[in-house]
PQR file of N, CA, C, O and H, with PARSE charges and radii, in Angstrom:
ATOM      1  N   UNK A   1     -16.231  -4.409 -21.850 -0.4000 1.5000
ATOM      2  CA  UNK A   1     -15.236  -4.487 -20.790 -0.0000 2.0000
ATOM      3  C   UNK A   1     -15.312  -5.831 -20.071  0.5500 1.7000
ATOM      4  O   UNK A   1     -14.823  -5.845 -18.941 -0.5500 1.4000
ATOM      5  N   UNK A   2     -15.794  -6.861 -20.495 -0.4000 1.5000
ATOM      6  CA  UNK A   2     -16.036  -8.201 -19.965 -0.0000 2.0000
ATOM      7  C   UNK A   2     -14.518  -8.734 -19.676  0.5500 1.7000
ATOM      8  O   UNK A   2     -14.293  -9.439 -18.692 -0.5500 1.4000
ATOM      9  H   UNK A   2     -16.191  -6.849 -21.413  0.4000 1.0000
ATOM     10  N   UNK A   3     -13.632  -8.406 -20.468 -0.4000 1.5000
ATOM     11  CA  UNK A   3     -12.231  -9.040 -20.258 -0.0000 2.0000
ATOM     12  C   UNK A   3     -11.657  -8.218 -18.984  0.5500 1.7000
ATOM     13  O   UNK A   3     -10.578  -8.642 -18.569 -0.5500 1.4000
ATOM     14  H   UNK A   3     -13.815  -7.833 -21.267  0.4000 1.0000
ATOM     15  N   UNK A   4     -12.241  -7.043 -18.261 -0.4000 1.5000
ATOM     16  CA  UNK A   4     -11.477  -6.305 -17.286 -0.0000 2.0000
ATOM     17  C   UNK A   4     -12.408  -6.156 -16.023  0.5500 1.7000
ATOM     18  O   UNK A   4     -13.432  -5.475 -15.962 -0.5500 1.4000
ATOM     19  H   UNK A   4     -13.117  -6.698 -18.598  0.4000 1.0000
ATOM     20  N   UNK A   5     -11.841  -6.942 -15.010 -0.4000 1.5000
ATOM     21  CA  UNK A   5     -12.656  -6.919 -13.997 -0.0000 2.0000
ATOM     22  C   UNK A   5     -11.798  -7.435 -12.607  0.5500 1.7000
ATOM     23  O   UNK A   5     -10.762  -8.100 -12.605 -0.5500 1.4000
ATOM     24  H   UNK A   5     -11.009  -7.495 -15.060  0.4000 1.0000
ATOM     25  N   UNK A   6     -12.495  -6.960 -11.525 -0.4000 1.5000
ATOM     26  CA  UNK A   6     -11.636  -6.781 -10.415 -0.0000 2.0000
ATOM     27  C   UNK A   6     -10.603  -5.733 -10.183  0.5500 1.7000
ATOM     28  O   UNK A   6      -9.684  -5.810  -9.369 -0.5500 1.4000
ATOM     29  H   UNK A   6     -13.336  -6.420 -11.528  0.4000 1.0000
ATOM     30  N   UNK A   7     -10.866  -4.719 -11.014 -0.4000 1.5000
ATOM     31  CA  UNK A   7     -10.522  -3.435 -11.058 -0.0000 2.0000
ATOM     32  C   UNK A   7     -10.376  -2.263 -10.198  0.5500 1.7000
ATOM     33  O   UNK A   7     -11.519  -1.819 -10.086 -0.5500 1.4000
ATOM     34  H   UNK A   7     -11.613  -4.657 -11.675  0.4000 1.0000
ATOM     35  N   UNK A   8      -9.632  -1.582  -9.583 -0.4000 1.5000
ATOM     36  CA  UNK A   8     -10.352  -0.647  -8.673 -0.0000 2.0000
ATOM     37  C   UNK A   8      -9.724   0.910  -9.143  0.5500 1.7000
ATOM     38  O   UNK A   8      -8.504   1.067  -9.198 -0.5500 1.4000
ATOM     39  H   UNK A   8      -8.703  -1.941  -9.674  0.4000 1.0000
ATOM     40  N   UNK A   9     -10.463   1.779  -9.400 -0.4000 1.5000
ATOM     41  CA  UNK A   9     -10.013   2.961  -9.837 -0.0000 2.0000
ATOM     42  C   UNK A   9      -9.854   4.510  -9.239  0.5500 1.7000
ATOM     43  O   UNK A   9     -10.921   4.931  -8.792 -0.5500 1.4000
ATOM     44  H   UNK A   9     -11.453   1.651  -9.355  0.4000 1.0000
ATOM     45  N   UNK A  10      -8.913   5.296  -9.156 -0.4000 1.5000
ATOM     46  CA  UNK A  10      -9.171   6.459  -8.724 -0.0000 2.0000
ATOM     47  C   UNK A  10      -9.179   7.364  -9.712  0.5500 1.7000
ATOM     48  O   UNK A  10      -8.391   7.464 -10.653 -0.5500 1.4000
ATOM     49  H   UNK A  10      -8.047   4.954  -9.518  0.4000 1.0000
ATOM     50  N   UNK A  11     -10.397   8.214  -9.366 -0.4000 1.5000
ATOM     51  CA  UNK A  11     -10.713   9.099 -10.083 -0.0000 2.0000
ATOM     52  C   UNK A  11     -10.688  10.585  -9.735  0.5500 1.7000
ATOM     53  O   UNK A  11     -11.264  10.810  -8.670 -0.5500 1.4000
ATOM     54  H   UNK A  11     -11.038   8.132  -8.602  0.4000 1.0000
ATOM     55  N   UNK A  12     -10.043  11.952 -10.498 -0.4000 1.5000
ATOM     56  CA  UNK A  12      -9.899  12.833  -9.515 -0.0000 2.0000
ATOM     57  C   UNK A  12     -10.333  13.368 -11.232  0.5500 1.7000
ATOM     58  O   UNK A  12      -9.875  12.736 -12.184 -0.5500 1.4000
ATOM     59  H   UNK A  12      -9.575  11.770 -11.363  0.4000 1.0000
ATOM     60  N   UNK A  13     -11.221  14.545 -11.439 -0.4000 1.5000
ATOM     61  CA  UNK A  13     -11.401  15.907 -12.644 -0.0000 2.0000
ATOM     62  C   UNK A  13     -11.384  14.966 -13.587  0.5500 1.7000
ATOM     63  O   UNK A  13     -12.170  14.021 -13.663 -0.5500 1.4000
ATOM     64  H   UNK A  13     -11.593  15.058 -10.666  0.4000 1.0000
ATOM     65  N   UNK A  14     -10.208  15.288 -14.545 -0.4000 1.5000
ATOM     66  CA  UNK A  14      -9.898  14.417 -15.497 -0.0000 2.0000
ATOM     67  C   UNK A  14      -8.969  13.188 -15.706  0.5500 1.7000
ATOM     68  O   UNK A  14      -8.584  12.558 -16.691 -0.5500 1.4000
ATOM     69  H   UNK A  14      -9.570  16.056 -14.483  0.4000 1.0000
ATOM     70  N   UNK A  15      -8.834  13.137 -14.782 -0.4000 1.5000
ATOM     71  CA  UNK A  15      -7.488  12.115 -14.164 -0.0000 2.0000
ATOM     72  C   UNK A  15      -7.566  10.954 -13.850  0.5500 1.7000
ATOM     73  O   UNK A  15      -7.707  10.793 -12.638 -0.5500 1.4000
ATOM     74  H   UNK A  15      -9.146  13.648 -13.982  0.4000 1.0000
ATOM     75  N   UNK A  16      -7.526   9.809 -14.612 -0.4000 1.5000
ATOM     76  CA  UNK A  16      -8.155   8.346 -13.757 -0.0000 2.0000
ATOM     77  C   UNK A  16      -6.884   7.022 -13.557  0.5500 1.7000
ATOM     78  O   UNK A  16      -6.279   6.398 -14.429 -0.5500 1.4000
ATOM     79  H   UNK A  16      -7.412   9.939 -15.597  0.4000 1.0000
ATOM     80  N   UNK A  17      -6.819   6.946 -12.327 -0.4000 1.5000
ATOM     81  CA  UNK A  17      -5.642   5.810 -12.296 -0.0000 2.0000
ATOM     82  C   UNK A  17      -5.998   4.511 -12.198  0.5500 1.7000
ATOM     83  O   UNK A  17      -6.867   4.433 -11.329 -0.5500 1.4000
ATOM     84  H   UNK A  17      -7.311   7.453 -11.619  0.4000 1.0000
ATOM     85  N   UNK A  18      -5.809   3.694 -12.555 -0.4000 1.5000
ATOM     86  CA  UNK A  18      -6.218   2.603 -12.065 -0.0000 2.0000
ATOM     87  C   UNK A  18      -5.041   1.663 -11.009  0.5500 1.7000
ATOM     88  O   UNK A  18      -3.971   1.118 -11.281 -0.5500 1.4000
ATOM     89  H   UNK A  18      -5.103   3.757 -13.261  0.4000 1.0000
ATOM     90  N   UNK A  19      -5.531   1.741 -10.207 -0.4000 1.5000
ATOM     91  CA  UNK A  19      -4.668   1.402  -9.162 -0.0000 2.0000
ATOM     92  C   UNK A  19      -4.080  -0.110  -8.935  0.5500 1.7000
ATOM     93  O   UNK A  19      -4.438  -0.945  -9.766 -0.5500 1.4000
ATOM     94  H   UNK A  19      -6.401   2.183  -9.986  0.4000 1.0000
ATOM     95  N   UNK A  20      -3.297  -0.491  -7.991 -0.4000 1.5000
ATOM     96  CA  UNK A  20      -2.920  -1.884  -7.889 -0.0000 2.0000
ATOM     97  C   UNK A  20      -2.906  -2.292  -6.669  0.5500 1.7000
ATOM     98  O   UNK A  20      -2.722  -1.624  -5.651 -0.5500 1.4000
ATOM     99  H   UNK A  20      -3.006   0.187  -7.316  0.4000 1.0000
ATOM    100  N   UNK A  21      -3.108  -3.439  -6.784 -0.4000 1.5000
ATOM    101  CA  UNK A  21      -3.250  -4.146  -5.486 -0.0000 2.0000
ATOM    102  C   UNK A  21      -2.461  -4.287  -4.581  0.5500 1.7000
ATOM    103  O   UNK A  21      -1.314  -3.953  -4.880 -0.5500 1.4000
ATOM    104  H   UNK A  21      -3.257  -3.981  -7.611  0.4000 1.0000
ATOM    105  N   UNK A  22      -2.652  -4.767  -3.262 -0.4000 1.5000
ATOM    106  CA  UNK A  22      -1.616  -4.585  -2.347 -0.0000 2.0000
ATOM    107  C   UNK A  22      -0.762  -5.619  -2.629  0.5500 1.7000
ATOM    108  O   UNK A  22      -1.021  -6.463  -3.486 -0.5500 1.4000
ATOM    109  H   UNK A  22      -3.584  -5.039  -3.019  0.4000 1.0000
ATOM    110  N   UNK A  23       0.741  -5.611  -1.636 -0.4000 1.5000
ATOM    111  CA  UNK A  23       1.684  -7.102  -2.266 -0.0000 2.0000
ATOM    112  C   UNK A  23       1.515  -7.718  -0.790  0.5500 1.7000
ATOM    113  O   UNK A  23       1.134  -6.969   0.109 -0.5500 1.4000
ATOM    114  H   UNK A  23       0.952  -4.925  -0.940  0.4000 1.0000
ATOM    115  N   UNK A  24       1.819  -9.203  -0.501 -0.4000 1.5000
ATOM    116  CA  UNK A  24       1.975  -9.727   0.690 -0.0000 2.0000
ATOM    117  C   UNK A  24       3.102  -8.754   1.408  0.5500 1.7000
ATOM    118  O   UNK A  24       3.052  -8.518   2.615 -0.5500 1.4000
ATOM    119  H   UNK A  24       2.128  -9.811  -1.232  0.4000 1.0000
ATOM    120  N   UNK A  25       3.787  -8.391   0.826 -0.4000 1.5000
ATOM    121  CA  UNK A  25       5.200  -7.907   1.928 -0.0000 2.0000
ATOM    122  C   UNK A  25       5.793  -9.046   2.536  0.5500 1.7000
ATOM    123  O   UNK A  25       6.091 -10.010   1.831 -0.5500 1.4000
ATOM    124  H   UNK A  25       3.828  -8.583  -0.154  0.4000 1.0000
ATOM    125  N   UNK A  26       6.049  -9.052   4.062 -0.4000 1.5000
ATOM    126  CA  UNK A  26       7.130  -9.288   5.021 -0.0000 2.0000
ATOM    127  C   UNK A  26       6.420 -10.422   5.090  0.5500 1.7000
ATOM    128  O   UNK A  26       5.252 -10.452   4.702 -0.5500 1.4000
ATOM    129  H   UNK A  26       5.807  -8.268   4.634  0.4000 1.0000
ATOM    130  N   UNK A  27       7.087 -11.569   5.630 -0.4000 1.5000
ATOM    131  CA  UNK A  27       6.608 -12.680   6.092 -0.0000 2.0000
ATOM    132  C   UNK A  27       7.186 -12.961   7.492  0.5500 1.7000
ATOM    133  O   UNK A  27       8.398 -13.149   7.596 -0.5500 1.4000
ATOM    134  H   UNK A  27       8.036 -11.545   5.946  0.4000 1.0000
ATOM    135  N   UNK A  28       6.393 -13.000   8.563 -0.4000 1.5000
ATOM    136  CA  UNK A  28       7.096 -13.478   9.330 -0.0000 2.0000
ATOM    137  C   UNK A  28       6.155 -15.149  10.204  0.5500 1.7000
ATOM    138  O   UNK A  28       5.075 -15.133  10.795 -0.5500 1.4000
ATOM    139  H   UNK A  28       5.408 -12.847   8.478  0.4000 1.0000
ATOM    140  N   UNK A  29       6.775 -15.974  10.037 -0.4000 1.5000
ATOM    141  CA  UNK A  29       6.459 -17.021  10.500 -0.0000 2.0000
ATOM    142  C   UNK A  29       7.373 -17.786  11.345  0.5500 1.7000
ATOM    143  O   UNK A  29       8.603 -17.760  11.305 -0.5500 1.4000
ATOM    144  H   UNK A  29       7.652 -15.988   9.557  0.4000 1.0000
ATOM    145  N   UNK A  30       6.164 -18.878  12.574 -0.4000 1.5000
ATOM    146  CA  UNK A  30       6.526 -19.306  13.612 -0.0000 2.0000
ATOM    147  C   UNK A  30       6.053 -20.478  13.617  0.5500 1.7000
ATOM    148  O   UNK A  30       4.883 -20.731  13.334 -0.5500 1.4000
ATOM    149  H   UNK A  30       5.165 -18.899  12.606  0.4000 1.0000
ATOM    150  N   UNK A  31       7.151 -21.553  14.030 -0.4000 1.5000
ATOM    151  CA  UNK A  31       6.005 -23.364  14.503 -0.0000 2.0000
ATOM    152  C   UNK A  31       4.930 -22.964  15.512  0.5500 1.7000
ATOM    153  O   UNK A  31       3.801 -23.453  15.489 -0.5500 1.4000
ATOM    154  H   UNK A  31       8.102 -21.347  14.261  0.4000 1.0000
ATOM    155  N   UNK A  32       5.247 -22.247  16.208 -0.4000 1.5000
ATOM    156  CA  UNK A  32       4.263 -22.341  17.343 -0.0000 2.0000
ATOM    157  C   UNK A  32       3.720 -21.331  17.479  0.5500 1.7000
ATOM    158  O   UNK A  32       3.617 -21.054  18.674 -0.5500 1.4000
ATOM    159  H   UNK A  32       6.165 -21.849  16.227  0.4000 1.0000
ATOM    160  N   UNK A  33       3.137 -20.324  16.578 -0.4000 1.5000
ATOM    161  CA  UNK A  33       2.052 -19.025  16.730 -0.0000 2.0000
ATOM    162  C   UNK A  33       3.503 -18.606  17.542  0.5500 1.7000
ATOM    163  O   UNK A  33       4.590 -19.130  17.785 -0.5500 1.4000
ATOM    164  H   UNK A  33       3.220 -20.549  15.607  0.4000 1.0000
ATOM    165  N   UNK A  34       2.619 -16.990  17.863 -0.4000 1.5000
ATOM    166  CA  UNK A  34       2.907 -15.966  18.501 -0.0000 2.0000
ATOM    167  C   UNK A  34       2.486 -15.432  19.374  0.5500 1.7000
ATOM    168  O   UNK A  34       1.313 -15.066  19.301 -0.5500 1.4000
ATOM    169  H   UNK A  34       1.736 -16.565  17.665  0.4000 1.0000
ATOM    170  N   UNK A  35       3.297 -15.145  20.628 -0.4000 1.5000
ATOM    171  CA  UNK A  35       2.688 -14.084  21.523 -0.0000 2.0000
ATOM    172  C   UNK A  35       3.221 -12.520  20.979  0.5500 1.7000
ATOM    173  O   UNK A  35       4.077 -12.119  20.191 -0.5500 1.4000
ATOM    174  H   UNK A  35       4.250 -15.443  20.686  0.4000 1.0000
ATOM    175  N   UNK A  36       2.476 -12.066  21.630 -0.4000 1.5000
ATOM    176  CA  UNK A  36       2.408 -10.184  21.526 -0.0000 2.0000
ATOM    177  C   UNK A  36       4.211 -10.057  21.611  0.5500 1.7000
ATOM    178  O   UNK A  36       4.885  -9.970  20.584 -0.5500 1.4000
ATOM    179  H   UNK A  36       1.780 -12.392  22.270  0.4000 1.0000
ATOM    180  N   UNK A  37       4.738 -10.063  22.814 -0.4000 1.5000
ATOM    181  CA  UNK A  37       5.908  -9.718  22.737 -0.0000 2.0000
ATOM    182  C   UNK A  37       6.762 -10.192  21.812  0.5500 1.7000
ATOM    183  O   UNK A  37       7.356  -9.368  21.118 -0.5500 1.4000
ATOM    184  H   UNK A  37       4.191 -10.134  23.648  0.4000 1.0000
ATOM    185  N   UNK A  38       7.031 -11.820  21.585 -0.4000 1.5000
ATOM    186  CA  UNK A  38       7.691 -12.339  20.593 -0.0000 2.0000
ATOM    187  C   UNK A  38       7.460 -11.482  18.839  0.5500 1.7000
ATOM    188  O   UNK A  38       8.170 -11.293  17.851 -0.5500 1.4000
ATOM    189  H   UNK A  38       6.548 -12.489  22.149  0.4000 1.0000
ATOM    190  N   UNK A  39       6.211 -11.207  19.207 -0.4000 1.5000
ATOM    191  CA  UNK A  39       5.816 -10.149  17.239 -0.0000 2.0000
ATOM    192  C   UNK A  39       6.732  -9.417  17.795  0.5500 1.7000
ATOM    193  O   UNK A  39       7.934  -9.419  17.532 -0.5500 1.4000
ATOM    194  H   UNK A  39       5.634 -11.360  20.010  0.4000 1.0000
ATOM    195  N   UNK A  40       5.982  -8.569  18.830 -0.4000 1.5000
ATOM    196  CA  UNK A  40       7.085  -7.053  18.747 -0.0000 2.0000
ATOM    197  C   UNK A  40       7.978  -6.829  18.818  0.5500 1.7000
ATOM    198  O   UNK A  40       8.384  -5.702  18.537 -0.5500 1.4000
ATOM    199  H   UNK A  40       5.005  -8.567  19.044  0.4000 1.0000
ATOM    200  N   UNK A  41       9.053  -8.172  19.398 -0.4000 1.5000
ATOM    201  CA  UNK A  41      10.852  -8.212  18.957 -0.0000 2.0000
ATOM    202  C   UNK A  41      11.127  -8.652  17.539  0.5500 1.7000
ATOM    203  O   UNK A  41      12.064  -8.080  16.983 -0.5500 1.4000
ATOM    204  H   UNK A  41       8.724  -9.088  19.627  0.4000 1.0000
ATOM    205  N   UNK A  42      10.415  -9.646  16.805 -0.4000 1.5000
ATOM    206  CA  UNK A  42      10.712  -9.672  15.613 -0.0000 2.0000
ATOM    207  C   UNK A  42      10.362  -8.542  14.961  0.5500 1.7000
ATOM    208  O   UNK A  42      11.303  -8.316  14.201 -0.5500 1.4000
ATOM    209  H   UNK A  42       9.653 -10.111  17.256  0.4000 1.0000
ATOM    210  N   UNK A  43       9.427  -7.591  14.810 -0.4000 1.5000
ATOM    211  CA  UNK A  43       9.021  -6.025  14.467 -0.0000 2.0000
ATOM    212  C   UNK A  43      10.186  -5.350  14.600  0.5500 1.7000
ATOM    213  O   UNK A  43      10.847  -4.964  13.636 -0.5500 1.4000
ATOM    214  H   UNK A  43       8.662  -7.775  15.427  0.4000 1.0000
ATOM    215  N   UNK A  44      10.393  -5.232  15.401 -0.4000 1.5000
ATOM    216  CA  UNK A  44      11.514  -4.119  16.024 -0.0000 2.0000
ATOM    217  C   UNK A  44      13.056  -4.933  15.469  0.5500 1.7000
ATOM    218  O   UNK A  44      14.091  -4.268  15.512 -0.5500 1.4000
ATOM    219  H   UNK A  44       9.856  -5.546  16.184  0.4000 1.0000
ATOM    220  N   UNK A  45      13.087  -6.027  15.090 -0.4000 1.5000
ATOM    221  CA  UNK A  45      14.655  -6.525  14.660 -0.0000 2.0000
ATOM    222  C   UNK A  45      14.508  -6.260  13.345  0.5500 1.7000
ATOM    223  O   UNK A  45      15.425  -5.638  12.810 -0.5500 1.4000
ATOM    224  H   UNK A  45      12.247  -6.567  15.055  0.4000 1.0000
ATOM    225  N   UNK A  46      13.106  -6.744  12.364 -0.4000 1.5000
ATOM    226  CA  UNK A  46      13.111  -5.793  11.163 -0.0000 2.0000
ATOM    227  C   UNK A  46      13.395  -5.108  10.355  0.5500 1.7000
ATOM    228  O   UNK A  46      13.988  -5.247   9.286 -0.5500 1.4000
ATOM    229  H   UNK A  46      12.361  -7.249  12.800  0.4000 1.0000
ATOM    230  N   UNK A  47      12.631  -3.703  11.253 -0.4000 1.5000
ATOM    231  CA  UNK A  47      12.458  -2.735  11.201 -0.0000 2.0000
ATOM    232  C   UNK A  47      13.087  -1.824  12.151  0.5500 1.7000
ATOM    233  O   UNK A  47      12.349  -1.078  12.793 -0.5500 1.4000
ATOM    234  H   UNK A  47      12.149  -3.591  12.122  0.4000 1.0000
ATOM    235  N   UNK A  48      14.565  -1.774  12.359 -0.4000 1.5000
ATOM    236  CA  UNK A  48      14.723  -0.616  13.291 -0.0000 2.0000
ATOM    237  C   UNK A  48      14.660   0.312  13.191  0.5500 1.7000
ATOM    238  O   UNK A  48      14.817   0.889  14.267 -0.5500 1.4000
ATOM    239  H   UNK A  48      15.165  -2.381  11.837  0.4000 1.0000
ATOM    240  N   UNK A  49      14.427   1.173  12.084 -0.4000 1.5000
ATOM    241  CA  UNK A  49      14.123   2.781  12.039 -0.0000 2.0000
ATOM    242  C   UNK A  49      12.387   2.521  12.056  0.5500 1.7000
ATOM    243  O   UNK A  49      11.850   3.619  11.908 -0.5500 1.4000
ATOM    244  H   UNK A  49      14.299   0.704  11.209  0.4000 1.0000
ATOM    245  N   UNK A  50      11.659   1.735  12.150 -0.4000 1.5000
ATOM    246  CA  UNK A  50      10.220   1.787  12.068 -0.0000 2.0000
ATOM    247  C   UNK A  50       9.601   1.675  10.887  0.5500 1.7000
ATOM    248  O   UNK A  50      10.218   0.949  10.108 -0.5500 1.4000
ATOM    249  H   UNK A  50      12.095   0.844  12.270  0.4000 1.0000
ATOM    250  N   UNK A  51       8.613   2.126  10.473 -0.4000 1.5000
ATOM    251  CA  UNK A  51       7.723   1.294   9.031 -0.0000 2.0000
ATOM    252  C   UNK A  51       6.326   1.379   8.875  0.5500 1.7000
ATOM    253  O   UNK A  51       5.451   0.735   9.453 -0.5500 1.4000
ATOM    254  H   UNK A  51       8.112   2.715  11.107  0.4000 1.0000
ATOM    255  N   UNK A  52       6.187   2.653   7.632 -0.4000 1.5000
ATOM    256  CA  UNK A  52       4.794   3.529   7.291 -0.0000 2.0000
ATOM    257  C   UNK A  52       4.701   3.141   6.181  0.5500 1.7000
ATOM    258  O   UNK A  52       5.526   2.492   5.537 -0.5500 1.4000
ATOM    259  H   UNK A  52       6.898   3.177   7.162  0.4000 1.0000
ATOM    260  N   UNK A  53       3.565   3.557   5.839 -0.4000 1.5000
ATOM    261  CA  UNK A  53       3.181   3.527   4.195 -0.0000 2.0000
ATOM    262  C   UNK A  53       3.263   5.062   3.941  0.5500 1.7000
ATOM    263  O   UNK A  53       3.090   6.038   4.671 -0.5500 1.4000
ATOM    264  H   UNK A  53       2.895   4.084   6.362  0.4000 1.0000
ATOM    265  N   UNK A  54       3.634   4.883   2.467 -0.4000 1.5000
ATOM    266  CA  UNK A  54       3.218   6.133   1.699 -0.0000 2.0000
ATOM    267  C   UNK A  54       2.642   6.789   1.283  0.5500 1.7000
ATOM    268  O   UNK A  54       2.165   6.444   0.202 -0.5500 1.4000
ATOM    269  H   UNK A  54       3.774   4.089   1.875  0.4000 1.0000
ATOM    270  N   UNK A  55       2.308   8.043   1.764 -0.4000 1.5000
ATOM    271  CA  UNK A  55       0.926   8.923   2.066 -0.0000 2.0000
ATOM    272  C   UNK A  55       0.231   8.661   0.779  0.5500 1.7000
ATOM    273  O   UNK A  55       0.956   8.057  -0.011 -0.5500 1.4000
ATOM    274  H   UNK A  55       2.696   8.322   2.642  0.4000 1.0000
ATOM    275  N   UNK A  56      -0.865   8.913   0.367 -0.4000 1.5000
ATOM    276  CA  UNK A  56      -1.622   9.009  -0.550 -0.0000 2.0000
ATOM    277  C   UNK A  56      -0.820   9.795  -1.621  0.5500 1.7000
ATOM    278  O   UNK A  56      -0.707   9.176  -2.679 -0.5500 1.4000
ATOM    279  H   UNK A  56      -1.454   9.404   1.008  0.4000 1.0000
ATOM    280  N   UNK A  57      -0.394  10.693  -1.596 -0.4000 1.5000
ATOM    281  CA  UNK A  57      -0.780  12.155  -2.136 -0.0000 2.0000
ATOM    282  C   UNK A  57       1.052  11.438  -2.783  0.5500 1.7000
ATOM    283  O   UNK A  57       1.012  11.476  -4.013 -0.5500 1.4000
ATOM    284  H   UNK A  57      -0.487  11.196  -0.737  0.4000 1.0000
ATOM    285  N   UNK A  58       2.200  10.974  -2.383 -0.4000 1.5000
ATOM    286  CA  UNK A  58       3.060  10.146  -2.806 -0.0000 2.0000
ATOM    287  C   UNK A  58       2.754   9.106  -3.747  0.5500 1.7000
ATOM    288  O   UNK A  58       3.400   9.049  -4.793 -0.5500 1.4000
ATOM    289  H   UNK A  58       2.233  10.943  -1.384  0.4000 1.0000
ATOM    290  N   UNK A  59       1.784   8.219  -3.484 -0.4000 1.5000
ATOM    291  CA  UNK A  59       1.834   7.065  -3.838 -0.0000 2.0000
ATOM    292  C   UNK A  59       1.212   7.813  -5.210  0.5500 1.7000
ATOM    293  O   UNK A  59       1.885   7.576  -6.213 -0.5500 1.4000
ATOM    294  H   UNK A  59       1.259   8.265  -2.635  0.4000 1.0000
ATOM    295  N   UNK A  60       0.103   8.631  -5.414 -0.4000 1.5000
ATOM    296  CA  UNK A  60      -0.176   9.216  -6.576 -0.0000 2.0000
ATOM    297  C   UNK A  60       0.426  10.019  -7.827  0.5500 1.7000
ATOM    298  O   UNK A  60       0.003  10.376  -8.926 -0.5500 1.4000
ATOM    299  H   UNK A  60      -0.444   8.824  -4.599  0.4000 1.0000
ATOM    300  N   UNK A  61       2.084  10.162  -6.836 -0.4000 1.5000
ATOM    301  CA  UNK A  61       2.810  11.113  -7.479 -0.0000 2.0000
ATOM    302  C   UNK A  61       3.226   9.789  -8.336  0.5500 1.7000
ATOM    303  O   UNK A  61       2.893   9.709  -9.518 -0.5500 1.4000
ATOM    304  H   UNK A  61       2.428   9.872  -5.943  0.4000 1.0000
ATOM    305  N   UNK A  62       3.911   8.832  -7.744 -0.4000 1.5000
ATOM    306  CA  UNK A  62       4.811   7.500  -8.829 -0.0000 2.0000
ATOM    307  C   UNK A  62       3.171   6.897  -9.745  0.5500 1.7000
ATOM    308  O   UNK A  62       3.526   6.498 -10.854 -0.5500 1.4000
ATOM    309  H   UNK A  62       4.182   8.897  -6.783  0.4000 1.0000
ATOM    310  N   UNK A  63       1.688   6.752  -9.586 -0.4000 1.5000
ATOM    311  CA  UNK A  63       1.182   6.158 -10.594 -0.0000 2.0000
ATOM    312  C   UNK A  63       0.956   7.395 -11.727  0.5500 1.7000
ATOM    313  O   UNK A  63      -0.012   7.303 -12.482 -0.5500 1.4000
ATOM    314  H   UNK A  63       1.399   7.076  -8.685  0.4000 1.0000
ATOM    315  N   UNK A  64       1.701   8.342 -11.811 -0.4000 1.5000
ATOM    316  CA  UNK A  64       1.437   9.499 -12.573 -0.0000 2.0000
ATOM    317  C   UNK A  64       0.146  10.436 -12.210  0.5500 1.7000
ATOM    318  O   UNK A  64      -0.018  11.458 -12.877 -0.5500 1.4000
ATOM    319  H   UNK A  64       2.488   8.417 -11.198  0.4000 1.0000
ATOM    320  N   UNK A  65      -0.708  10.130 -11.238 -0.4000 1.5000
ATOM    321  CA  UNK A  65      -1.638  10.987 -11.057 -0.0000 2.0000
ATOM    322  C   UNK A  65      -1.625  12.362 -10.414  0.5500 1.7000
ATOM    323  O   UNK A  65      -1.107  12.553  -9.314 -0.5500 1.4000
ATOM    324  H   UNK A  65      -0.575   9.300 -10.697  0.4000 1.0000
ATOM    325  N   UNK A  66      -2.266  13.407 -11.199 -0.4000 1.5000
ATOM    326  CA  UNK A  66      -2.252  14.842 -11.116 -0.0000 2.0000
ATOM    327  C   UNK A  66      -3.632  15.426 -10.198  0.5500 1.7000
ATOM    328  O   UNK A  66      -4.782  14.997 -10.291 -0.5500 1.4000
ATOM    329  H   UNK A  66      -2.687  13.252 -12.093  0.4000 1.0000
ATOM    330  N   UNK A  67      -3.206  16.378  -9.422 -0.4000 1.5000
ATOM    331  CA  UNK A  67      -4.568  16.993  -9.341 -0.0000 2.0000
ATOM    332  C   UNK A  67      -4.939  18.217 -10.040  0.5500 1.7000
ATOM    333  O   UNK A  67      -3.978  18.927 -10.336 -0.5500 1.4000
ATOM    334  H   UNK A  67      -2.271  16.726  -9.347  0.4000 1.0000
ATOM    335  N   UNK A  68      -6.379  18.748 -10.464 -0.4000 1.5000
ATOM    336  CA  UNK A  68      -6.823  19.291 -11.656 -0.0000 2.0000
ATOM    337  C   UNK A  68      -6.942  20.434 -10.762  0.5500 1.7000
ATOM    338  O   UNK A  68      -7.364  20.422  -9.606 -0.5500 1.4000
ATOM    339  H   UNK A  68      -7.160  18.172 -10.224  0.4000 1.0000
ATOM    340  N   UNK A  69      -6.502  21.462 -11.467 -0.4000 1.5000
ATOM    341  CA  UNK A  69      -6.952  23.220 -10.520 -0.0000 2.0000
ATOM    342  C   UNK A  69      -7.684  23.488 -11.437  0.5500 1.7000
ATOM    343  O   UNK A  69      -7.722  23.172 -12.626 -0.5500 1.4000
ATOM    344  H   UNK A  69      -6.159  21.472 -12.407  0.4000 1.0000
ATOM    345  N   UNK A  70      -8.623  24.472 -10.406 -0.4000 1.5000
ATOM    346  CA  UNK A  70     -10.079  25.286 -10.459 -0.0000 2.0000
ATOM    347  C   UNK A  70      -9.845  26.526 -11.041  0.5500 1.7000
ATOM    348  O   UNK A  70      -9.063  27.019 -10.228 -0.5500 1.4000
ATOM    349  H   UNK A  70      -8.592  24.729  -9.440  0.4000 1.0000
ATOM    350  N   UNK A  71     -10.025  27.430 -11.998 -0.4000 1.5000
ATOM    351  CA  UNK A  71      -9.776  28.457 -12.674 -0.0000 2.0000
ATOM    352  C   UNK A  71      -8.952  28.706 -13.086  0.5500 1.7000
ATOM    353  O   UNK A  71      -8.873  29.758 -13.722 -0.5500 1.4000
ATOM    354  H   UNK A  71     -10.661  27.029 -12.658  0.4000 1.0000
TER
END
């Protein structure tokens, strides 16, 4: 396995995903830094309905991963 590395894996019974890395996303940049309020109006112009990640138990459903039942 010398050619595969920096890997990170989830493992559930028989089930193993190998997961992916995060992406940069949003960029938001300024000449002159930021204060608190100035982020939180660009946040809020964005994003007006707001902005989560996708629960675990989602994000497992799109890499194909299953969970294994007990009896």
């Amino acid at each position: 396995a010398q050619g595969i590395t920096g890997q990170c894996f989830f493992v559930w019974g028989g089930s193993i995903n190998v997961l992916r890395p995060w992406e940069s996303g949003e960029l938001f940049a300024s000449e002159n830094g930021w204060d608190a309020d100035d982020f939180l109006a660009q946040l809020l112009e964005r994003f007006p309905d707001g902005a989560s990640p996708e629960t675990m138990v989602e994000q497992m459903g799109k890499a194909g991963g299953r969970s294994m039942r007990v009896g």
